[in-house]
PyMOL Python script that loads the backbone (N, CA, C, O; Angstrom):
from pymol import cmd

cmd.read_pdbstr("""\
ATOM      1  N   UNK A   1     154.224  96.558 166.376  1.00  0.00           N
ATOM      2  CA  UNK A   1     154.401  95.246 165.824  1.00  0.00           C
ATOM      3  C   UNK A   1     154.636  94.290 166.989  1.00  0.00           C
ATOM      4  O   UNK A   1     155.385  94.571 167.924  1.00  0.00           O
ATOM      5  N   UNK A   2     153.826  92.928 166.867  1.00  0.00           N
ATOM      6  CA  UNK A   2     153.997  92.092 168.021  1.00  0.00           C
ATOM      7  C   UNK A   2     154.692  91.098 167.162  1.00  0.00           C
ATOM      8  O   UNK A   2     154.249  90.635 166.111  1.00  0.00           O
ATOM      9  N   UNK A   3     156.330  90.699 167.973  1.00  0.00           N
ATOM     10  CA  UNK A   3     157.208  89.658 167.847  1.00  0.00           C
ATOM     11  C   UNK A   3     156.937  88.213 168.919  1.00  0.00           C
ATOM     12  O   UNK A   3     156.531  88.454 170.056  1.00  0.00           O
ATOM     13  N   UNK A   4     157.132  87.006 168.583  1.00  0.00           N
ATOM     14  CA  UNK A   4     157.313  86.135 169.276  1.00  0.00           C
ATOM     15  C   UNK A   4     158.550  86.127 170.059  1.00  0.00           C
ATOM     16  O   UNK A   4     159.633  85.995 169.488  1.00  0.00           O
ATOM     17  N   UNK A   5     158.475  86.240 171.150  1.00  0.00           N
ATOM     18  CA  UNK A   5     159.054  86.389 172.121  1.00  0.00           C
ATOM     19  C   UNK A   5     161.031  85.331 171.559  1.00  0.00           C
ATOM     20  O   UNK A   5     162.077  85.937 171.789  1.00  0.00           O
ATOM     21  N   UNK A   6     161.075  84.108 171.005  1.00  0.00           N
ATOM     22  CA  UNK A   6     162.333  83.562 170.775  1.00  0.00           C
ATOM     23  C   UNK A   6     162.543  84.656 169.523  1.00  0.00           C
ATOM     24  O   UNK A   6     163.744  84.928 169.489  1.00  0.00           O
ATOM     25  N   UNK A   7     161.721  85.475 168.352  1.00  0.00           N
ATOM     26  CA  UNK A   7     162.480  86.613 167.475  1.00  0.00           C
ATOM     27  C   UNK A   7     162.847  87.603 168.221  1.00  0.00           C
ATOM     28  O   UNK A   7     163.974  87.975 167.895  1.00  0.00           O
ATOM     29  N   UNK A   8     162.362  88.258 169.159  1.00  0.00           N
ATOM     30  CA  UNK A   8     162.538  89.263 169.707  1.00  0.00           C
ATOM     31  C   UNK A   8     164.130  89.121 170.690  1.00  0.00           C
ATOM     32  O   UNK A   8     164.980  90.001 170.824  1.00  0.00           O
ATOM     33  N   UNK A   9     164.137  87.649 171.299  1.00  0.00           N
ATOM     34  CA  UNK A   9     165.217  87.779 172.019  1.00  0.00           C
ATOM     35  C   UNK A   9     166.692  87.594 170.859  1.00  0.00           C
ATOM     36  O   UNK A   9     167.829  87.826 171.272  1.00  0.00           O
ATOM     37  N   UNK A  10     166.413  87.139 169.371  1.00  0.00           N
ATOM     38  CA  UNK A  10     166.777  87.677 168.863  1.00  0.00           C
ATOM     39  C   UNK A  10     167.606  88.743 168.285  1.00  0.00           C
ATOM     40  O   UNK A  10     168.717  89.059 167.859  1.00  0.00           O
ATOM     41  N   UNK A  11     166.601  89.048 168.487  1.00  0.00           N
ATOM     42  CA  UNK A  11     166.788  90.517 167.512  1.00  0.00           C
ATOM     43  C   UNK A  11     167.578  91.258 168.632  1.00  0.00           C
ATOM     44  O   UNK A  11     168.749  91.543 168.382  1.00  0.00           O
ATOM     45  N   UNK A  12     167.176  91.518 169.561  1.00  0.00           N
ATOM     46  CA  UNK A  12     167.673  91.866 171.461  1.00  0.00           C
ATOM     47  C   UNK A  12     169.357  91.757 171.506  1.00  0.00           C
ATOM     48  O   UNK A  12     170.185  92.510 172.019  1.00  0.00           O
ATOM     49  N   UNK A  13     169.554  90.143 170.535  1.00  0.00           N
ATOM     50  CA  UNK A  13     171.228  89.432 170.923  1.00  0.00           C
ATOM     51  C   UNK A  13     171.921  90.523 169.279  1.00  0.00           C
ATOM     52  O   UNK A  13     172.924  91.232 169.207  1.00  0.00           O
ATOM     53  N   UNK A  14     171.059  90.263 168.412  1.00  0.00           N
ATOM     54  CA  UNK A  14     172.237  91.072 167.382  1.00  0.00           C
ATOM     55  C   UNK A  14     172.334  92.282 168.068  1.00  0.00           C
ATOM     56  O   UNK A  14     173.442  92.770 168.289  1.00  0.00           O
ATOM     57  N   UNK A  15     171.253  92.852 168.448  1.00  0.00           N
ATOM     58  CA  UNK A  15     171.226  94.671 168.566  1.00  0.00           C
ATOM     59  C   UNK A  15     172.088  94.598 169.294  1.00  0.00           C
ATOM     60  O   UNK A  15     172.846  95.365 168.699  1.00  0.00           O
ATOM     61  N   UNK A  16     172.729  94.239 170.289  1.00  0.00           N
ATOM     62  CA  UNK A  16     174.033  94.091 171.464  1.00  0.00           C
ATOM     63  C   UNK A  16     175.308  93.903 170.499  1.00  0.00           C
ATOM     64  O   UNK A  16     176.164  94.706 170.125  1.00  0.00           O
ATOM     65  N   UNK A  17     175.132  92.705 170.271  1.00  0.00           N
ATOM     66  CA  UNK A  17     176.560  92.401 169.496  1.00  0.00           C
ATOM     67  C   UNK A  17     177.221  93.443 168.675  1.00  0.00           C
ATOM     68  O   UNK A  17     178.421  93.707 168.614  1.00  0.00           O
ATOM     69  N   UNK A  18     176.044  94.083 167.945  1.00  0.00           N
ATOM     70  CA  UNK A  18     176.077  95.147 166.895  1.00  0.00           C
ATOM     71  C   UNK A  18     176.211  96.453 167.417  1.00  0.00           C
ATOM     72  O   UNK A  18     176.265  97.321 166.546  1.00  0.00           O
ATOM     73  N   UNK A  19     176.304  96.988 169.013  1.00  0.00           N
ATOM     74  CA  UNK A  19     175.579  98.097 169.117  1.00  0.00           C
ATOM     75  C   UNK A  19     174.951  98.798 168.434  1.00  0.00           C
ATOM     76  O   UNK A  19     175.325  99.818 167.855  1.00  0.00           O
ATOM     77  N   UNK A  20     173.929  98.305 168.442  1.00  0.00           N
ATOM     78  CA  UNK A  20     172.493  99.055 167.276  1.00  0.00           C
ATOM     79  C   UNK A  20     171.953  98.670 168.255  1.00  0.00           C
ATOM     80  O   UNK A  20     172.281  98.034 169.256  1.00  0.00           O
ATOM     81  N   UNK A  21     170.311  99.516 167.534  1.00  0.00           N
ATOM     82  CA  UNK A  21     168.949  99.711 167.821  1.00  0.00           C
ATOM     83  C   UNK A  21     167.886  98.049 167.621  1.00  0.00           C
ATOM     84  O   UNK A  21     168.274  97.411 166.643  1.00  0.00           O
ATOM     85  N   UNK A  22     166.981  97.531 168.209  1.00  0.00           N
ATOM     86  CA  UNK A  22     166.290  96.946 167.976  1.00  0.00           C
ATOM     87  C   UNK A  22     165.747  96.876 166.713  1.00  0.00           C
ATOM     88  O   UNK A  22     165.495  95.919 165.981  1.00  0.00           O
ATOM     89  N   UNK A  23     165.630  97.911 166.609  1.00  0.00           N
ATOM     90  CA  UNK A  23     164.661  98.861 165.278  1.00  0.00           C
ATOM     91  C   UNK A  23     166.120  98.665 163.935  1.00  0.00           C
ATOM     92  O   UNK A  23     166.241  97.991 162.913  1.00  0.00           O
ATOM     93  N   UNK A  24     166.854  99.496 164.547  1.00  0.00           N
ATOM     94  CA  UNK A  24     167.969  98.706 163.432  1.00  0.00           C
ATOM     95  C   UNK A  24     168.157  97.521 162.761  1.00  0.00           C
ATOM     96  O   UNK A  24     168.104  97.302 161.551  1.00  0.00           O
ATOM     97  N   UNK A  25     168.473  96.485 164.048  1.00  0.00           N
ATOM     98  CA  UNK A  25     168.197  95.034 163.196  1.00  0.00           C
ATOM     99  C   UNK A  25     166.465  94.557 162.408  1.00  0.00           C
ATOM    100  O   UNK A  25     166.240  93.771 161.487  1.00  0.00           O
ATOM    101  N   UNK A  26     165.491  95.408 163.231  1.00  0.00           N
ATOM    102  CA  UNK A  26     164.340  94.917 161.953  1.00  0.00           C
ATOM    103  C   UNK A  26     164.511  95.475 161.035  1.00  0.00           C
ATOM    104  O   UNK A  26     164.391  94.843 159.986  1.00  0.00           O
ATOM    105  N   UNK A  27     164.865  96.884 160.971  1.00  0.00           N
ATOM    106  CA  UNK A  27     164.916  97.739 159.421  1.00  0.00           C
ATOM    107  C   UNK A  27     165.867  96.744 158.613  1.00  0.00           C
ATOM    108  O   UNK A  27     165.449  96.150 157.619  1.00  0.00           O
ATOM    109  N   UNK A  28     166.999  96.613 159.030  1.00  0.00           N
ATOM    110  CA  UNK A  28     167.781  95.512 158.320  1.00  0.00           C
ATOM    111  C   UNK A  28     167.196  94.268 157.739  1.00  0.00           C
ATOM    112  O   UNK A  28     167.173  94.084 156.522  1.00  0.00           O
ATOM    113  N   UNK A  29     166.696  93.367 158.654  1.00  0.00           N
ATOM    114  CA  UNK A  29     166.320  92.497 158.376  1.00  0.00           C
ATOM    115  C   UNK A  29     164.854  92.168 157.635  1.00  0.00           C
ATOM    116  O   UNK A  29     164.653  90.975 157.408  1.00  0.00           O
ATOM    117  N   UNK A  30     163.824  93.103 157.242  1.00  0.00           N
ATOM    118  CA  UNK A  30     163.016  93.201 156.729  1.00  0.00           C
ATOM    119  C   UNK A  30     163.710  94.252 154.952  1.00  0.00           C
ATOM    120  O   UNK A  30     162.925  94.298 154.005  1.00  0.00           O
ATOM    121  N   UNK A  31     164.642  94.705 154.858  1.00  0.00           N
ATOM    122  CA  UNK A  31     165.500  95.311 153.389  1.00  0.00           C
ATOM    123  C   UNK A  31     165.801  93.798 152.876  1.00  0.00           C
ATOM    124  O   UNK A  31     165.511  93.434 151.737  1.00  0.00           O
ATOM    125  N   UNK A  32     166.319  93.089 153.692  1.00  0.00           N
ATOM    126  CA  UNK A  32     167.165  91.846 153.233  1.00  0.00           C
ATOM    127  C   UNK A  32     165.386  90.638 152.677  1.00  0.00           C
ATOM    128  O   UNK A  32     165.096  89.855 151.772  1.00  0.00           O
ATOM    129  N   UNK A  33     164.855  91.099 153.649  1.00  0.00           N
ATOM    130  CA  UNK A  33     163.515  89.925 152.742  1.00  0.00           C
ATOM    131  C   UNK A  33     162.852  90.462 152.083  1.00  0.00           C
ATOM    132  O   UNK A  33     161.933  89.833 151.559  1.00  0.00           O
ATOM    133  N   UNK A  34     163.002  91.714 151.842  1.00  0.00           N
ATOM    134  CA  UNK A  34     162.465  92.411 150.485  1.00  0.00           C
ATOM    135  C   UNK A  34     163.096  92.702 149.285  1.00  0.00           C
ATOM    136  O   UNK A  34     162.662  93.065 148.192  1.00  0.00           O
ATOM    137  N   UNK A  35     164.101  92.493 149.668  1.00  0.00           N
ATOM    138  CA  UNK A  35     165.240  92.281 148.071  1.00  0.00           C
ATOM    139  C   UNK A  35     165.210  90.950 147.489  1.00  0.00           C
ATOM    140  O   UNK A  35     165.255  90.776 146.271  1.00  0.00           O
ATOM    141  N   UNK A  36     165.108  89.667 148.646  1.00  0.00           N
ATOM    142  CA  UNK A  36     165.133  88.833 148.075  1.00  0.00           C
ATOM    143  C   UNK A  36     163.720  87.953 148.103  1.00  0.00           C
ATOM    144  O   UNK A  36     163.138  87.865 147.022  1.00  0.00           O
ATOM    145  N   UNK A  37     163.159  87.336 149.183  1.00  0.00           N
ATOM    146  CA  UNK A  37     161.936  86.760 148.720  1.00  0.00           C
ATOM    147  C   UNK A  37     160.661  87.682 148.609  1.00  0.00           C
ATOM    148  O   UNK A  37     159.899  87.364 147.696  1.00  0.00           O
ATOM    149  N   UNK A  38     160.281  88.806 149.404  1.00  0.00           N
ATOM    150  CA  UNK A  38     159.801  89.720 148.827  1.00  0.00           C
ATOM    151  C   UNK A  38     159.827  90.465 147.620  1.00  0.00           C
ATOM    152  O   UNK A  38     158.958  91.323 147.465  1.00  0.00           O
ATOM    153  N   UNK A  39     160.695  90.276 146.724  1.00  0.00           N
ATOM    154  CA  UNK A  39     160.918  91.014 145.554  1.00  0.00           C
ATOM    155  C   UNK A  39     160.197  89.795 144.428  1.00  0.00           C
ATOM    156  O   UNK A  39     159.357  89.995 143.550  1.00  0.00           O
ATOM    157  N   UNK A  40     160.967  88.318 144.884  1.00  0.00           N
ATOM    158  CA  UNK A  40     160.391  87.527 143.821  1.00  0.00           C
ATOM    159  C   UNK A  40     159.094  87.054 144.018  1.00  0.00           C
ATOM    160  O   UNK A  40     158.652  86.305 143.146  1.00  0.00           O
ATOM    161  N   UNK A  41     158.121  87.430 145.334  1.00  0.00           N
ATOM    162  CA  UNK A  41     156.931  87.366 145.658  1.00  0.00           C
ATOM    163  C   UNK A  41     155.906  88.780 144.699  1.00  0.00           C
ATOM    164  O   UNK A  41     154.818  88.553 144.171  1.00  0.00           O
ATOM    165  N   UNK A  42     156.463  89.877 144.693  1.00  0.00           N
ATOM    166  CA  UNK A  42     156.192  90.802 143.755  1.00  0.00           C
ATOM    167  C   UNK A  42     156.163  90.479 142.462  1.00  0.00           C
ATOM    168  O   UNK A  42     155.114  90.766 141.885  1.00  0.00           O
ATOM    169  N   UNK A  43     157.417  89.715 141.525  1.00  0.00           N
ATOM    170  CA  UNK A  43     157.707  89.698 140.360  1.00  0.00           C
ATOM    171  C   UNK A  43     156.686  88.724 139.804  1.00  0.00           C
ATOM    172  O   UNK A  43     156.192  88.944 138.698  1.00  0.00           O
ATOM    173  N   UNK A  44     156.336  87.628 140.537  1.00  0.00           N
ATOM    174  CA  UNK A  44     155.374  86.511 140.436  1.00  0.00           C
ATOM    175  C   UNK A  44     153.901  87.099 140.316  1.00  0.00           C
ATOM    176  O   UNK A  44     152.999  86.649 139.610  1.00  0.00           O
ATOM    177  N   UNK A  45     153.860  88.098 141.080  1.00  0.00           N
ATOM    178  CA  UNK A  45     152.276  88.318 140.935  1.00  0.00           C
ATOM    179  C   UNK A  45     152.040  89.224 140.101  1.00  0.00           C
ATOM    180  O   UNK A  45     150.867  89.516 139.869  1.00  0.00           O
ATOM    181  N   UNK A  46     153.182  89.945 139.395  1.00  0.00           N
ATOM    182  CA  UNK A  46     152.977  91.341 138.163  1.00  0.00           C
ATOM    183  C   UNK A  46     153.145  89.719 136.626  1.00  0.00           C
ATOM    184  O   UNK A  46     152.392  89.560 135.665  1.00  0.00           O
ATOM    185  N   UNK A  47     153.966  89.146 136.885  1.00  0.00           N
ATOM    186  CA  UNK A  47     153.635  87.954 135.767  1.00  0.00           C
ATOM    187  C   UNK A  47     151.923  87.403 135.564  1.00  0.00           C
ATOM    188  O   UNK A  47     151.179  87.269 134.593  1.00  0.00           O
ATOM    189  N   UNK A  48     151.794  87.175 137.092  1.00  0.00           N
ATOM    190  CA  UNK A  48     150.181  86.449 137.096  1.00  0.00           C
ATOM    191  C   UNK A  48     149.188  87.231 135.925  1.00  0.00           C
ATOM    192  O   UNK A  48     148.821  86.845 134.815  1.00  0.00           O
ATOM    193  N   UNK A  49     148.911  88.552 136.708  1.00  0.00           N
ATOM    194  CA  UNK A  49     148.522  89.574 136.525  1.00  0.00           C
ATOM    195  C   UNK A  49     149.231  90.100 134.950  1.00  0.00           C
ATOM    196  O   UNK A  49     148.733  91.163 134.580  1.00  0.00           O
ATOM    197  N   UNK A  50     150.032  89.670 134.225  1.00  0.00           N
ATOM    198  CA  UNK A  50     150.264  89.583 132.762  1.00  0.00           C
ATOM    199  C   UNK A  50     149.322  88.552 132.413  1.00  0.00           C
ATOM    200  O   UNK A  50     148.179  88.936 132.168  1.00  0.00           O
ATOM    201  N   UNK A  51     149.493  87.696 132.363  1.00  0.00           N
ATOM    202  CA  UNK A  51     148.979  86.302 131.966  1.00  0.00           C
ATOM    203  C   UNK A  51     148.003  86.874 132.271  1.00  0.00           C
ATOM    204  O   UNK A  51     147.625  87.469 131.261  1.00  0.00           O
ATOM    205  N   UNK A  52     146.807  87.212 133.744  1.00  0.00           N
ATOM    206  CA  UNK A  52     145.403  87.177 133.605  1.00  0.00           C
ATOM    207  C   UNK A  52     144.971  88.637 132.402  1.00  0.00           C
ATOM    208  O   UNK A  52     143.750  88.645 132.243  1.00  0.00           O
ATOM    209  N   UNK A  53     145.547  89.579 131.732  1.00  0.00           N
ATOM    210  CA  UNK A  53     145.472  90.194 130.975  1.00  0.00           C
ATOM    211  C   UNK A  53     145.541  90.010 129.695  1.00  0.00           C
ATOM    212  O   UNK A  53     145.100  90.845 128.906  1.00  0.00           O
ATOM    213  N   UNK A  54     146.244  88.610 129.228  1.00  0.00           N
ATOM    214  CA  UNK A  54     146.164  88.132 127.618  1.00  0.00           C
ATOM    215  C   UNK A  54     147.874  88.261 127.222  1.00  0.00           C
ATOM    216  O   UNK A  54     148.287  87.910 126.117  1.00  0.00           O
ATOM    217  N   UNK A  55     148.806  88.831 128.331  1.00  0.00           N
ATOM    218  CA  UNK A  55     149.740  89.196 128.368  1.00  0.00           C
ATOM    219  C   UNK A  55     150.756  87.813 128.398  1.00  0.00           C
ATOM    220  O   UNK A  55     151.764  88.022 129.074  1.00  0.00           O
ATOM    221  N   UNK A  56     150.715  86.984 128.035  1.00  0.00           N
ATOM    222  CA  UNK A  56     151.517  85.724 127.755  1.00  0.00           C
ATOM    223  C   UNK A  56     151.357  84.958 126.558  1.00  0.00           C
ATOM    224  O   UNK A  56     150.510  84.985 125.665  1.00  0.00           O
ATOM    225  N   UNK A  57     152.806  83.980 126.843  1.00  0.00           N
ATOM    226  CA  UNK A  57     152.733  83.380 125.260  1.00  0.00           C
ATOM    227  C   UNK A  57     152.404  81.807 125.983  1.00  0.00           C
ATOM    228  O   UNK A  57     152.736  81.407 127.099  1.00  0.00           O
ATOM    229  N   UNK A  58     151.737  81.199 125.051  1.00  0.00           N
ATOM    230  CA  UNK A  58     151.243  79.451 125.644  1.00  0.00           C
ATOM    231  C   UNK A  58     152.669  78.266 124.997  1.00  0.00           C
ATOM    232  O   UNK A  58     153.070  77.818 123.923  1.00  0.00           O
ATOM    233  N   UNK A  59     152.925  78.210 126.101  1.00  0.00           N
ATOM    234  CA  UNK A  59     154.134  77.270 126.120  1.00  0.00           C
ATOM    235  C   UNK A  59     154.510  76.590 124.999  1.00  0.00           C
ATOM    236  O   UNK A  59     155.637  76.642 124.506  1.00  0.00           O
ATOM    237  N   UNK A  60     153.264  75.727 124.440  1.00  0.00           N
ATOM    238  CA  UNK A  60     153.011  75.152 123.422  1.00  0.00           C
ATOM    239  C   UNK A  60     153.730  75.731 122.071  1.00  0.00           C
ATOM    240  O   UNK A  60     154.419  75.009 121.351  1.00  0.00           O
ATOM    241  N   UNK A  61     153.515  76.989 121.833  1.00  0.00           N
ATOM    242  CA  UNK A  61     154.036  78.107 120.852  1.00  0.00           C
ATOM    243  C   UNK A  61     155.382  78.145 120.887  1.00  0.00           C
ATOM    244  O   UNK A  61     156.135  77.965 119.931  1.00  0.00           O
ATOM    245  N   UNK A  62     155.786  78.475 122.434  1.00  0.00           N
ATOM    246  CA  UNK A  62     157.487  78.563 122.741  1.00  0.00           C
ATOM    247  C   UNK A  62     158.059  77.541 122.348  1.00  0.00           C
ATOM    248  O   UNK A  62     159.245  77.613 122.026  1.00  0.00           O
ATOM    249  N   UNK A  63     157.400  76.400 122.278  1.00  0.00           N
ATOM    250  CA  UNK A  63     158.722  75.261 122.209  1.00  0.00           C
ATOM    251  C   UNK A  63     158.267  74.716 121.016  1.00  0.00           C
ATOM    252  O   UNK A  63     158.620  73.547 120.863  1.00  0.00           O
ATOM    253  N   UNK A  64     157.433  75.305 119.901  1.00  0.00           N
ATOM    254  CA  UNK A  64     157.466  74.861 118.508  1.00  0.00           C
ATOM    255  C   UNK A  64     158.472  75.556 118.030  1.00  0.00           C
ATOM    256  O   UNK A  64     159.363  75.044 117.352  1.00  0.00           O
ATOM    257  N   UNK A  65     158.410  77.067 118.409  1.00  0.00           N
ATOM    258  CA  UNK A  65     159.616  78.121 118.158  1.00  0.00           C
ATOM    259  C   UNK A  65     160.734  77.474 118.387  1.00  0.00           C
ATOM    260  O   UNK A  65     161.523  77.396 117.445  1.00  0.00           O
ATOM    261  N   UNK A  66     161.052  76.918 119.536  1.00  0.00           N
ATOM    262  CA  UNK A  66     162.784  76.455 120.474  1.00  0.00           C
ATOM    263  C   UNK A  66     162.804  75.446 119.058  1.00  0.00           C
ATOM    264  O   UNK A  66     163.374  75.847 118.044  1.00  0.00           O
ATOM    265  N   UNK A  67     162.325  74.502 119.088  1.00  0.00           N
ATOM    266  CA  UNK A  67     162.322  73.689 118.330  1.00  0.00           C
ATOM    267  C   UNK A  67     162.748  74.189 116.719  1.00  0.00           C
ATOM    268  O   UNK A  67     163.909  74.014 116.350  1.00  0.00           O
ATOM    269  N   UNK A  68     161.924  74.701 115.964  1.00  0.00           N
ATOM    270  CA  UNK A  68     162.514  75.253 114.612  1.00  0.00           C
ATOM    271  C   UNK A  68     163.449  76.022 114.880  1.00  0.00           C
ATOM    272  O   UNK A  68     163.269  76.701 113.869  1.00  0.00           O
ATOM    273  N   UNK A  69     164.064  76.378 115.230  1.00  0.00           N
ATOM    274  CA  UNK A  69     164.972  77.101 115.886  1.00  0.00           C
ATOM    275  C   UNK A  69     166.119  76.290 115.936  1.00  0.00           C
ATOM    276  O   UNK A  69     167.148  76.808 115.501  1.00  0.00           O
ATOM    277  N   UNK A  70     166.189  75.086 116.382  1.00  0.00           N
ATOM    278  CA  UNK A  70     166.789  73.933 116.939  1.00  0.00           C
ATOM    279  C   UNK A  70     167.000  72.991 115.198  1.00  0.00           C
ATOM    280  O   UNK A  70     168.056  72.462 114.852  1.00  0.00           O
ATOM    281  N   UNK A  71     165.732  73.005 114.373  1.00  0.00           N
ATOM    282  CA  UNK A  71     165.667  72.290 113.188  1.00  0.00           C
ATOM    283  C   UNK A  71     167.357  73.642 112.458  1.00  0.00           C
ATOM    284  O   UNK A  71     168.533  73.280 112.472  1.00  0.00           O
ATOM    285  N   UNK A  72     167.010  74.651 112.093  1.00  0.00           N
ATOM    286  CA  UNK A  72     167.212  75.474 111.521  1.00  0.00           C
ATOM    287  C   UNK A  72     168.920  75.332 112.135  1.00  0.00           C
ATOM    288  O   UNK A  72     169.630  74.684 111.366  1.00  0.00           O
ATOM    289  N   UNK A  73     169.360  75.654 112.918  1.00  0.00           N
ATOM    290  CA  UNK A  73     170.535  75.624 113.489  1.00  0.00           C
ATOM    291  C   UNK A  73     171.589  74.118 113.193  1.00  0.00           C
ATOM    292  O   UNK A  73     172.807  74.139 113.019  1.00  0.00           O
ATOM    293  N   UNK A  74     170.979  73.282 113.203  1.00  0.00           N
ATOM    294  CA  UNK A  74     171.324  71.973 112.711  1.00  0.00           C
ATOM    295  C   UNK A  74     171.577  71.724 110.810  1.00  0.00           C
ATOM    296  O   UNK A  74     172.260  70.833 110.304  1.00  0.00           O
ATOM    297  N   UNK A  75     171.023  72.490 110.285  1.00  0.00           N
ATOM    298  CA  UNK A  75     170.730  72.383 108.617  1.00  0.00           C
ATOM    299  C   UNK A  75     171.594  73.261 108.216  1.00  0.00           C
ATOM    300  O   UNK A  75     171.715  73.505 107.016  1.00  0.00           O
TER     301      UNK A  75
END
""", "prot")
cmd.dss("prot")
cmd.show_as("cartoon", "prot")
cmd.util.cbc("prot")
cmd.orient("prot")
């Protein structure tokens, strides 16, 4: 893997601070962007990939529902 030289010096300053491995702070730091924006980069494209399958409801529908829903709760 090729780093830009200001990540690498980086990564260089935690691995010290930390006594760890280089490799340590990427394993770390690549868990941490896969839990969080990597995970919701995944969740987004298994939705897409619903929707391009027939696998969604059209908004339109949802908020006639929210709505009677909303009538009904009031009465």
């Amino acid at each position: 893997m090729r780093l830009p030289v200001d990540v690498l010096a980086d990564v260089e300053e935690i691995a010290r601070i930390c006594e760890r491995s280089r490799s340590w702070v990427i394993v770390r730091a690549l868990k941490s962007y896969l839990a969080a924006e990597g995970r919701e980069l995944m969740e987004l494209a298994a939705a897409q990939a619903d929707v391009d399958q027939g696998r969604g409801v059209d908004l339109d529908e949802v908020i006639r529902e929210l709505e009677g829903a909303a009538k009904d709760a009031a009465a």
